[in-house]
N, C-alpha and C positions, 0 to 999 in steps of 0.2 A: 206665504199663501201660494196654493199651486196655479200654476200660468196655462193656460191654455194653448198649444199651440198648431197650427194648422199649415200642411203641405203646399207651397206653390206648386206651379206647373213646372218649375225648373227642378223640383225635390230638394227645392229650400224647408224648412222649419222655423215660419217664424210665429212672434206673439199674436195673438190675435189683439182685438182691443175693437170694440167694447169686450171683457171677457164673458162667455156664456157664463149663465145659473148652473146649468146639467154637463156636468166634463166630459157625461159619456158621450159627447156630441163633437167631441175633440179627438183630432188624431194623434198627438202624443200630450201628454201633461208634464210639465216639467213642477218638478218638487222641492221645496228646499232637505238640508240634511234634516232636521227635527222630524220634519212632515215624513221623510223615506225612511227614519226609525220606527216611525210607528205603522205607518204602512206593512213596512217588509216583517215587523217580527209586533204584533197588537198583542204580547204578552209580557215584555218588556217593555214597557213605557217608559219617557224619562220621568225623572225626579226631581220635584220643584223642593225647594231650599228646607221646608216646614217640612216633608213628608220622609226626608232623607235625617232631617233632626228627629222625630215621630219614631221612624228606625233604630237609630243608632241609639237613643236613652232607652227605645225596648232591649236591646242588647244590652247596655251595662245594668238596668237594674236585672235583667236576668243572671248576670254573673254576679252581682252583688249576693241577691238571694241564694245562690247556689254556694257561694264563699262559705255566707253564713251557714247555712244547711252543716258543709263541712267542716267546718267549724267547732258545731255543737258538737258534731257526729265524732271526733279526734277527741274533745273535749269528754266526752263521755266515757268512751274506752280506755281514755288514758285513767279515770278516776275509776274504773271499774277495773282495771288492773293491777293500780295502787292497794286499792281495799281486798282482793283474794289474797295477793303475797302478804306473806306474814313480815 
């Protein structure tokens, strides 16, 4: 969770506490690493455990189908070459 934190008069940084609702009322925020992934780059999000499984079986049944595809496609030309030559 980001922390709010607010300048002493010494140009200390510390937490504040109770934390505000509105952080733009804060002089710096401190973030954790998750929270500054998504901050600094909201294109890349990380990936919870189901969404990276969700991925990755899109990818093998994609190479599966494409195996097959080739497959047939070998399959066919080898038998259509057998049947020209005499």
């Amino acid at each position: 969770m980001a922390s709010c934190l607010a300048q002493t008069v010494d140009g200390y940084l510390v937490v504040q506490a109770p934390q505000p609702v509105d952080v733009s009322t804060c002089t710096a925020v401190l973030l954790s690493g998750p929270e500054y992934l998504v901050a600094a780059n909201p294109v890349l999000r990380p990936l919870t455990m189901d969404q990276g499984v969700q991925i990755s079986v899109a990818f093998m049944l994609l190479w599966a189908v494409a195996f097959v595809f080739r497959q047939l496609r070998l399959g066919y030309f080898s038998s259509a070459k057998e049947e020209v030559q005499p």
